[in-house]
MOPAC internal coordinates of N, CA, C and O (Angstrom, degrees):
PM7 1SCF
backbone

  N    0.0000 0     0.00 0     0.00 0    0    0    0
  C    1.4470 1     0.00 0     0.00 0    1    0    0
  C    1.5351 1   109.58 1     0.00 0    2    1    0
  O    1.2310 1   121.97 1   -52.55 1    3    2    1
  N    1.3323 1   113.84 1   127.45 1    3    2    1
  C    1.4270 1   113.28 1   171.75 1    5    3    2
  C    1.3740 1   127.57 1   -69.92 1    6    5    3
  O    1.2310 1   119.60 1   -56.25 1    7    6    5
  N    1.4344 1   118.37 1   123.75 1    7    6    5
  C    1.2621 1   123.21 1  -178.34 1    9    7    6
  C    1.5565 1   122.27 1  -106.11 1   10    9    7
  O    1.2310 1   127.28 1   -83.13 1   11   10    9
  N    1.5227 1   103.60 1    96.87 1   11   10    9
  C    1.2795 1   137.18 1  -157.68 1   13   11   10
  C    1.4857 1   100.84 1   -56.28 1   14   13   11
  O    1.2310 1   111.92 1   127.10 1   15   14   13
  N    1.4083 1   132.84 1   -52.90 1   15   14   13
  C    1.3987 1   128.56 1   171.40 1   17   15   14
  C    1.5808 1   121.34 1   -33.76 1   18   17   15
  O    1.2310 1   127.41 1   136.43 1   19   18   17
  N    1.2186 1   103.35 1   -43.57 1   19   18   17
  C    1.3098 1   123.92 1  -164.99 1   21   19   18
  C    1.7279 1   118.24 1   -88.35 1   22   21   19
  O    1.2310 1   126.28 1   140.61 1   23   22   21
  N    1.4202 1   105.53 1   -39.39 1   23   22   21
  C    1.4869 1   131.14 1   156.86 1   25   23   22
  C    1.5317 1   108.87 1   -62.29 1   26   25   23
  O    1.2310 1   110.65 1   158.81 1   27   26   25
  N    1.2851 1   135.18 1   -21.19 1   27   26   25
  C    1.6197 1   133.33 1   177.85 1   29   27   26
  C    1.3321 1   111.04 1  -106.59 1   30   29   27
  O    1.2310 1   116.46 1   155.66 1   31   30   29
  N    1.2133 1   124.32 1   -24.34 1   31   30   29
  C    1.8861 1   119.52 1  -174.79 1   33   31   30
  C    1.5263 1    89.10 1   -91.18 1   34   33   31
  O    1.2310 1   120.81 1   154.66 1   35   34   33
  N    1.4134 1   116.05 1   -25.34 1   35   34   33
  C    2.1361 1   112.14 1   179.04 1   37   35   34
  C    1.4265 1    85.71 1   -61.65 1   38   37   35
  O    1.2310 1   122.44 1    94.89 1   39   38   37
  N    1.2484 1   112.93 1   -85.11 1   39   38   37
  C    1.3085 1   119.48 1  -155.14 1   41   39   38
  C    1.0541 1   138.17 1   -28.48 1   42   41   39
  O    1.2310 1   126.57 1   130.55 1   43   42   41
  N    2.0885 1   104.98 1   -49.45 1   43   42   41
  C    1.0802 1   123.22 1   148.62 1   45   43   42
  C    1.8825 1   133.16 1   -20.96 1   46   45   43
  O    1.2310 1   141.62 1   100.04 1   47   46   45
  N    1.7467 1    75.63 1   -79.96 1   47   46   45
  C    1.8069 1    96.00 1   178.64 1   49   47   46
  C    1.5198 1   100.27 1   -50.23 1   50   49   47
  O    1.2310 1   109.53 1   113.95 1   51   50   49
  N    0.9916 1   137.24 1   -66.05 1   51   50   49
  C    1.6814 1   128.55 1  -173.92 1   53   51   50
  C    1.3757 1   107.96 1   -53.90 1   54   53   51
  O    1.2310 1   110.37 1   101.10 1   55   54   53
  N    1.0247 1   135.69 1   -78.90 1   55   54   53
  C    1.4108 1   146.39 1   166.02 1   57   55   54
  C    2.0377 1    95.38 1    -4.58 1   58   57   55
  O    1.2310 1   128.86 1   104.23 1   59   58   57
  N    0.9558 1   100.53 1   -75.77 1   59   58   57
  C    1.8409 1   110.21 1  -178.09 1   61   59   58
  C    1.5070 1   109.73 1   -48.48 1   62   61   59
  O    1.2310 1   133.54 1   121.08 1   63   62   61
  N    1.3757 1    91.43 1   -58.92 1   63   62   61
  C    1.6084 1   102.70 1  -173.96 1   65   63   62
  C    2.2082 1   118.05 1   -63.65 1   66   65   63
  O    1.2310 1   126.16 1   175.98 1   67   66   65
  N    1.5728 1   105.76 1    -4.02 1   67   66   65
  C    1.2903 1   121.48 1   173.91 1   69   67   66
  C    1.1783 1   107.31 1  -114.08 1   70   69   67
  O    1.2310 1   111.38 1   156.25 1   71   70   69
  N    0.8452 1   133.84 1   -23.75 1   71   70   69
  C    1.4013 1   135.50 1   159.41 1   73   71   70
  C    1.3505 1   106.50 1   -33.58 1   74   73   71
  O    1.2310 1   120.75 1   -51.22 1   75   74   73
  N    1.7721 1   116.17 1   128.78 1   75   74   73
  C    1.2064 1   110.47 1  -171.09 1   77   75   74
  C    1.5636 1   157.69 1     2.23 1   78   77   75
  O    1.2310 1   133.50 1  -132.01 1   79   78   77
  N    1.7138 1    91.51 1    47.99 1   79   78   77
  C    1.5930 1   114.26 1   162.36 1   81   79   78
  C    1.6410 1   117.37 1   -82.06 1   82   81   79
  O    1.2310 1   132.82 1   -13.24 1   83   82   81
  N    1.3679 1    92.83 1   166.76 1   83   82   81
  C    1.3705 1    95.30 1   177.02 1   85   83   82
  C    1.5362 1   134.32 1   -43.21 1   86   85   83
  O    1.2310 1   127.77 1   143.38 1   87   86   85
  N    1.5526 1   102.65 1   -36.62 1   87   86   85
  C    2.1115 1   113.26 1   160.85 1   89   87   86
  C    1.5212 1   109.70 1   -50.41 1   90   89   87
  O    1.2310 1   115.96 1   145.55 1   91   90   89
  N    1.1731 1   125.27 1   -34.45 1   91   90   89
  C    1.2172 1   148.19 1  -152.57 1   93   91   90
  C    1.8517 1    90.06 1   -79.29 1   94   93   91
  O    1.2310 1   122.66 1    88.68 1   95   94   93
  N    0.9873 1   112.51 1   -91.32 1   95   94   93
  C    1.2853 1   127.68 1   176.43 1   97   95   94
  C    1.7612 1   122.81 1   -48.01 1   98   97   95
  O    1.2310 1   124.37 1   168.23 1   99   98   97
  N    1.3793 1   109.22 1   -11.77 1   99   98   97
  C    1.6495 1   111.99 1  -161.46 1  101   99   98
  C    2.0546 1    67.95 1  -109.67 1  102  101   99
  O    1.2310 1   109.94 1   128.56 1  103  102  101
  N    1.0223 1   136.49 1   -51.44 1  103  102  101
  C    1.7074 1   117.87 1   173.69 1  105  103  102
  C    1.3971 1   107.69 1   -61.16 1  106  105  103
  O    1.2310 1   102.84 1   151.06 1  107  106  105
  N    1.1788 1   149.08 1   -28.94 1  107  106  105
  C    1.2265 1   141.43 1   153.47 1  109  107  106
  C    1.3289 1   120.58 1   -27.44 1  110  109  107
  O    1.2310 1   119.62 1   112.09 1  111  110  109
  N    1.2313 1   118.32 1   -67.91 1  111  110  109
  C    1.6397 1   163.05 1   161.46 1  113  111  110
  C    1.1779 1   103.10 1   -17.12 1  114  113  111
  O    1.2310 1   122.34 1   107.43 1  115  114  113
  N    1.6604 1   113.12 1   -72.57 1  115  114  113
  C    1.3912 1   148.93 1  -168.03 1  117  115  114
  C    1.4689 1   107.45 1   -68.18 1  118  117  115
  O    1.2310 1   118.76 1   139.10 1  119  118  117
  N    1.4726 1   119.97 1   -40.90 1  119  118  117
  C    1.6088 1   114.22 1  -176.73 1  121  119  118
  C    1.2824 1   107.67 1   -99.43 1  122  121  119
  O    1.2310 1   117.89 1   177.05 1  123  122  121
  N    1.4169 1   121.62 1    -2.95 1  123  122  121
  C    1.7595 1   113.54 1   173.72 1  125  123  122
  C    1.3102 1   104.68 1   -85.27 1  126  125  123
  O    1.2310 1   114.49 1   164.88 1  127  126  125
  N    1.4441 1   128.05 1   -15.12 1  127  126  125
  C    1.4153 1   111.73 1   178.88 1  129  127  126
  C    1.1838 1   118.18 1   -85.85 1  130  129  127
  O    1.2310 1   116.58 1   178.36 1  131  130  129
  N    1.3833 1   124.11 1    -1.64 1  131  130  129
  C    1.5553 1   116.03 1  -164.00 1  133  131  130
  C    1.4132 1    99.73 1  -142.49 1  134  133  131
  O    1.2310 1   111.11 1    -9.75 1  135  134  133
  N    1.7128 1   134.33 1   170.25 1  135  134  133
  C    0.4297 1   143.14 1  -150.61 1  137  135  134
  C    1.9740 1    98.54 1  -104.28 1  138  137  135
  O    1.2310 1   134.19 1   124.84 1  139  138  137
  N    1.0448 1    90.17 1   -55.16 1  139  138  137
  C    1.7882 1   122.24 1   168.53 1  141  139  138
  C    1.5346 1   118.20 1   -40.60 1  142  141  139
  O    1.2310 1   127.18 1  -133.26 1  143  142  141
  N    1.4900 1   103.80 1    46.74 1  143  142  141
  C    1.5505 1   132.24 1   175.72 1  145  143  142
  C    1.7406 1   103.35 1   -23.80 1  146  145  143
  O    1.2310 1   129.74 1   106.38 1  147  146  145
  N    1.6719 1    98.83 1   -73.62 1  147  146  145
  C    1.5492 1   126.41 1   165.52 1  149  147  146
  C    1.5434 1   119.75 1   -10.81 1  150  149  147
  O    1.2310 1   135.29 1   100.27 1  151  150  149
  N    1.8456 1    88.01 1   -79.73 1  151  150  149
  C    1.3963 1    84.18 1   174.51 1  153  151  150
  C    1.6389 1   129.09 1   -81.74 1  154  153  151
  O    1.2310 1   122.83 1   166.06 1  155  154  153
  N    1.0655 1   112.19 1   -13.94 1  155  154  153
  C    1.7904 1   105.62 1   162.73 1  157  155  154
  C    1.4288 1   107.93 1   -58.48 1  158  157  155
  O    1.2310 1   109.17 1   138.29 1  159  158  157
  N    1.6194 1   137.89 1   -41.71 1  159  158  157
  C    1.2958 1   146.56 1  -156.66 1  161  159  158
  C    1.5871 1    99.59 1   -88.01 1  162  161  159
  O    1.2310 1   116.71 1   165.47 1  163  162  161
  N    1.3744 1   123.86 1   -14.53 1  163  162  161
  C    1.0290 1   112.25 1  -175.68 1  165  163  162
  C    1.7498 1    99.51 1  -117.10 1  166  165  163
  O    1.2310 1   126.67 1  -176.78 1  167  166  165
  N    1.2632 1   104.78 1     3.22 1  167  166  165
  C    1.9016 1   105.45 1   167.81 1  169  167  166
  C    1.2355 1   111.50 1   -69.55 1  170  169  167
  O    1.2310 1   135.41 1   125.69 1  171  170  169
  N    1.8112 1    87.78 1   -54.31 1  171  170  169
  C    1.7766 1   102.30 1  -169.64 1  173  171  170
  C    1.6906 1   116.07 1   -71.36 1  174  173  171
  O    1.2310 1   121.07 1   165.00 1  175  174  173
  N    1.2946 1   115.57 1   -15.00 1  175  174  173
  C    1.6729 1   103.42 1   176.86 1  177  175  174
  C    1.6469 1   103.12 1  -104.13 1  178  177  175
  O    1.2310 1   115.26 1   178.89 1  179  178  177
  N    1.4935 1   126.60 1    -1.11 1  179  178  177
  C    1.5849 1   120.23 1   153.32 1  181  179  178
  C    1.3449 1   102.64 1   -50.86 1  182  181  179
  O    1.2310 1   127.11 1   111.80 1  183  182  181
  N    1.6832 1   103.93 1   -68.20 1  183  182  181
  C    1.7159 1   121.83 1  -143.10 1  185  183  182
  C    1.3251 1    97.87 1   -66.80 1  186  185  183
  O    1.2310 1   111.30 1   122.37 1  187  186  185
  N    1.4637 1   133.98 1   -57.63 1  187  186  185
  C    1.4595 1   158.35 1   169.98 1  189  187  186
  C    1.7426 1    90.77 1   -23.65 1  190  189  187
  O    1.2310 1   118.93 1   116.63 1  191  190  189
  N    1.5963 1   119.64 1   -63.37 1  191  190  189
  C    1.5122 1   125.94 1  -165.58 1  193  191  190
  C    1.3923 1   103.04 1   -76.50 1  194  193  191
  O    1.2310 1   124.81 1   124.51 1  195  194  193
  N    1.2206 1   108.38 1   -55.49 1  195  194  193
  C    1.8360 1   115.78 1  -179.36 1  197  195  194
  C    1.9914 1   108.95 1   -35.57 1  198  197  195
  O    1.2310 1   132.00 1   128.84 1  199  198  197
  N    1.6160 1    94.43 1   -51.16 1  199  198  197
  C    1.7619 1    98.34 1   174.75 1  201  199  198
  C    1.5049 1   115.77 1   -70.26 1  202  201  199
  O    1.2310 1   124.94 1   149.23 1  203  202  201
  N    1.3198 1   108.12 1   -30.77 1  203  202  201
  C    1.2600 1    96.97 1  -173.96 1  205  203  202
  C    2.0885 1   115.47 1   -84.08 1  206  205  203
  O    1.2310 1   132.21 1   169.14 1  207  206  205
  N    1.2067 1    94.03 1   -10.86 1  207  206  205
  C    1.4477 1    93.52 1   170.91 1  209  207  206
  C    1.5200 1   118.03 1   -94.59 1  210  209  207
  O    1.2310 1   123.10 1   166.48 1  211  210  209
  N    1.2052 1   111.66 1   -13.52 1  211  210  209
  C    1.5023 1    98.77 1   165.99 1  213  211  210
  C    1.7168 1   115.75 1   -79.38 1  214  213  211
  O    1.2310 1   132.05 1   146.06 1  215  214  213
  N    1.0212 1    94.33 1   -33.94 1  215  214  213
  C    1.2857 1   111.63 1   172.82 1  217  215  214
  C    2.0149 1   115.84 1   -58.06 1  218  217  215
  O    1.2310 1   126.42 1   119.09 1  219  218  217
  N    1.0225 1   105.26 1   -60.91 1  219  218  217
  C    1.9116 1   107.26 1   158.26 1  221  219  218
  C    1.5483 1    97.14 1   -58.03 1  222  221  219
  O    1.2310 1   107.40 1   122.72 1  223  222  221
  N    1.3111 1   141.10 1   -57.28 1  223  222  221
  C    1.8908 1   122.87 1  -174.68 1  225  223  222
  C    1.3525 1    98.95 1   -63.24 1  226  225  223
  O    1.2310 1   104.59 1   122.72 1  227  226  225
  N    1.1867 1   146.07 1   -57.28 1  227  226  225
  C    1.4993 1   136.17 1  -157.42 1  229  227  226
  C    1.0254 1   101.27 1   -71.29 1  230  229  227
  O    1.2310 1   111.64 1   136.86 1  231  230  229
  N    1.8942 1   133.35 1   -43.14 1  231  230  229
  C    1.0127 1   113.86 1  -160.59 1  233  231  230
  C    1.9436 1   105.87 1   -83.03 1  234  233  231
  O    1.2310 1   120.98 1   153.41 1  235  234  233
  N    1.3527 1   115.74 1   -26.59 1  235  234  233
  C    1.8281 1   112.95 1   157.29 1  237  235  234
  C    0.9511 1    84.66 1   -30.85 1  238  237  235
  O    1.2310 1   112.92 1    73.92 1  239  238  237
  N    1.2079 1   130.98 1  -106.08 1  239  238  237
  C    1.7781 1   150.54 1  -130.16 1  241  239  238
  C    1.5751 1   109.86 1   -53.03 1  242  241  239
  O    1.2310 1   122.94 1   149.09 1  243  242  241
  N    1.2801 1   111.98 1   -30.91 1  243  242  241
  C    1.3173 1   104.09 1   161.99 1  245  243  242
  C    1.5491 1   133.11 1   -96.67 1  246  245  243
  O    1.2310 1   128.81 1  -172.38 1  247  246  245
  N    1.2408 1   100.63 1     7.62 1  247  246  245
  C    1.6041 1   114.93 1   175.81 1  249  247  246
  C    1.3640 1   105.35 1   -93.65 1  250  249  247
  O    1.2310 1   112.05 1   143.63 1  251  250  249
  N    1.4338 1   132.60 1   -36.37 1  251  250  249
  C    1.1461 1   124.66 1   161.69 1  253  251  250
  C    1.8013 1   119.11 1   -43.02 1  254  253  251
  O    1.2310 1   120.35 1   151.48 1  255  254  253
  N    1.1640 1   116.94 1   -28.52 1  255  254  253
  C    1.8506 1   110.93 1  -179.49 1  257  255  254
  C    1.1065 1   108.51 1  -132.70 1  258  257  255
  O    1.2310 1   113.00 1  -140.16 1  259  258  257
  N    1.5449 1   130.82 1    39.84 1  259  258  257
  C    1.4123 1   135.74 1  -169.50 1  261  259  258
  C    1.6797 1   111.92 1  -163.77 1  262  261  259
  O    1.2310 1   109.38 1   -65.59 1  263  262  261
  N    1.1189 1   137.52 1   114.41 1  263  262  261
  C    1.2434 1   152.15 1   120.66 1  265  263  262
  C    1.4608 1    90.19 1    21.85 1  266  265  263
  O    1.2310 1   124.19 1   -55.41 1  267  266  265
  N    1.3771 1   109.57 1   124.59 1  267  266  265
  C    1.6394 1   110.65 1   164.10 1  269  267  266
  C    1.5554 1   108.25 1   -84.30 1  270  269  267
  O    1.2310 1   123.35 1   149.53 1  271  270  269
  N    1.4933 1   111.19 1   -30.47 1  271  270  269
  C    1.4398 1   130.29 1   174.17 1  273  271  270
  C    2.0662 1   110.11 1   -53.79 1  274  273  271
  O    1.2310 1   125.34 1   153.41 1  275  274  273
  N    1.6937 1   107.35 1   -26.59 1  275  274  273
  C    1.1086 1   108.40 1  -170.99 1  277  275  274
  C    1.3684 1   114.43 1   -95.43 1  278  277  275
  O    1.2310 1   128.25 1   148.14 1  279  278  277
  N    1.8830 1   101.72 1   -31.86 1  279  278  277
  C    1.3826 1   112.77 1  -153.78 1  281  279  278
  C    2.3644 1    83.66 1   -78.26 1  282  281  279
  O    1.2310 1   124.90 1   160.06 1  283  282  281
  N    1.4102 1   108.19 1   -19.94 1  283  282  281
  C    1.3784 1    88.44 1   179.15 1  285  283  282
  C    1.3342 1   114.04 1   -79.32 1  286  285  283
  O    1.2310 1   114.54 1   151.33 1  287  286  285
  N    1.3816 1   127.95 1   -28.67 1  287  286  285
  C    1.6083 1   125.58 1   164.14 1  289  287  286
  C    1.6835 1   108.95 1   -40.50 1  290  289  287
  O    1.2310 1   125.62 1   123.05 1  291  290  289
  N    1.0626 1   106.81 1   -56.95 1  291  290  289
  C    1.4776 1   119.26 1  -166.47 1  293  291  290
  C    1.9664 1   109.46 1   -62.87 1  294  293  291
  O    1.2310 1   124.92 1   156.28 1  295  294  293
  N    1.2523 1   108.16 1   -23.72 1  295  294  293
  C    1.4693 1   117.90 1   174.35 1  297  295  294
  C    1.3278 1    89.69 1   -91.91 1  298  297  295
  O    1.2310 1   104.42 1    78.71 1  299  298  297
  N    0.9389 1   146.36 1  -101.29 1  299  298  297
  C    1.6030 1   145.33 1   178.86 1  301  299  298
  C    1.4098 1   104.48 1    16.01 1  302  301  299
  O    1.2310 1   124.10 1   105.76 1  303  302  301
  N    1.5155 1   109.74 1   -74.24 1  303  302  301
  C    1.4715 1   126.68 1  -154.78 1  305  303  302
  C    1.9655 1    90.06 1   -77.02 1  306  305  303
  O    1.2310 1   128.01 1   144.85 1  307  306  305
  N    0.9751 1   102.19 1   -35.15 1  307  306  305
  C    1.7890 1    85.41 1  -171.91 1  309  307  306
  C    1.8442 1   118.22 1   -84.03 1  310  309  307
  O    1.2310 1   132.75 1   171.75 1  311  310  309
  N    1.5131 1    92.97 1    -8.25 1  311  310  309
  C    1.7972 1   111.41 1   168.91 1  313  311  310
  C    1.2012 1    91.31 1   -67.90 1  314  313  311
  O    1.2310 1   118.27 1   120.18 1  315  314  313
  N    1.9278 1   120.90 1   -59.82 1  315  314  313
  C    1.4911 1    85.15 1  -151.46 1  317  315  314
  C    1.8125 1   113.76 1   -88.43 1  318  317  315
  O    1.2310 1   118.73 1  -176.19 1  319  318  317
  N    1.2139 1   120.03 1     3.81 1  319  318  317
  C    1.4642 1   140.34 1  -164.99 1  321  319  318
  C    1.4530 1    90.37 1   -80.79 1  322  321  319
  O    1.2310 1   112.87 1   130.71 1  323  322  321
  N    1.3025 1   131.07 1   -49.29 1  323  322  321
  C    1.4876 1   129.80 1   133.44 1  325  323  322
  C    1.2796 1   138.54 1   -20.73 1  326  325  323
  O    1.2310 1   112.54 1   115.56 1  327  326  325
  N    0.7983 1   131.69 1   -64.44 1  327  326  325
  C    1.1579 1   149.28 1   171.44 1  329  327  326
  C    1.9922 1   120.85 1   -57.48 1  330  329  327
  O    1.2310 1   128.10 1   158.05 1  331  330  329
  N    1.2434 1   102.01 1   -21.95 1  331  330  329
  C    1.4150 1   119.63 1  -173.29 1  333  331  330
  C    1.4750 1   101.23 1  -116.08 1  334  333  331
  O    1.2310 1   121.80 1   151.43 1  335  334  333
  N    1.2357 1   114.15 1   -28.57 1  335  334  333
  C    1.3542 1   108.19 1   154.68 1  337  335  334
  C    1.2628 1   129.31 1   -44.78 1  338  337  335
  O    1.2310 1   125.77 1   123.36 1  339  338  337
  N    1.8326 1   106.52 1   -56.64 1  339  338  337
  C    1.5128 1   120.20 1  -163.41 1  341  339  338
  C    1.6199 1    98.99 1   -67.42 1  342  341  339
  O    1.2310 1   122.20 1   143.17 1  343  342  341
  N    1.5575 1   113.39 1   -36.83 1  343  342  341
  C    1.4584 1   114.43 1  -172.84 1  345  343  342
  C    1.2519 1   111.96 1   -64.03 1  346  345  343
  O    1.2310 1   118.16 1   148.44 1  347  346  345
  N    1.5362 1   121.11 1   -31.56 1  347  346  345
  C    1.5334 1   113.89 1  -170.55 1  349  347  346
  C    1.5293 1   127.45 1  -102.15 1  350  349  347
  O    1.2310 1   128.78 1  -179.05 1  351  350  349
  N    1.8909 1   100.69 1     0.95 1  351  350  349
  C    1.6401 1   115.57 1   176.47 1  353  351  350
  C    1.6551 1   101.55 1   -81.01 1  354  353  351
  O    1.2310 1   130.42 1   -40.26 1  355  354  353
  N    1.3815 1    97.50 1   139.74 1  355  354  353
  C    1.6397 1    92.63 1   168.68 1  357  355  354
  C    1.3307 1   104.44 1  -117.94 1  358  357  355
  O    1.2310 1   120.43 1   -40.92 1  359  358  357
  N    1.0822 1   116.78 1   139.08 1  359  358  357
  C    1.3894 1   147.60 1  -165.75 1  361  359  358
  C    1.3331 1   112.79 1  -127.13 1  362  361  359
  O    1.2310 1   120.10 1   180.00 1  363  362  361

């Protein structure tokens, strides 16, 4: 049974959290060069789903031997370890 509470604060939080990120902008990128609207729109909601389901299996698999309380420290800390990455590579 679907549990709608839980299905709307996901949705939410991703929805916000994609909101003009870098995926965001590299499909931008991707559909101004071509004509082939379609198939860019249908790259980005494979690739977009493809990540996000490994991401729901790994993160099961690690909820089974991990603190959900920990496994969110551990996303936290690797967002921003990320994030300070992107700021300090020059490209």
């Amino acid at each position: 049974m679907m549990d709608w509470k839980i299905f709307a604060s996901t949705f939410l939080t991703i929805f916000l959290a994609e909101m003009g990120d870098k995926t965001q902008f590299a499909a931008l990128a991707a559909s101004s060069q071509t004509k082939s609207t379609a198939t860019v729109l249908f790259a980005v909601v494979l690739a977009l789903g493809l990540a996000g389901a490994l991401g729901v299996i790994f993160g099961r698999f690690l909820g089974n031997f991990l603190n959900p309380q920990i496994m969110r420290y551990v996303s936290g800390a690797l967002f921003i370890l990320v994030g300070i990455w992107v700021l300090t590579t020059k490209n």
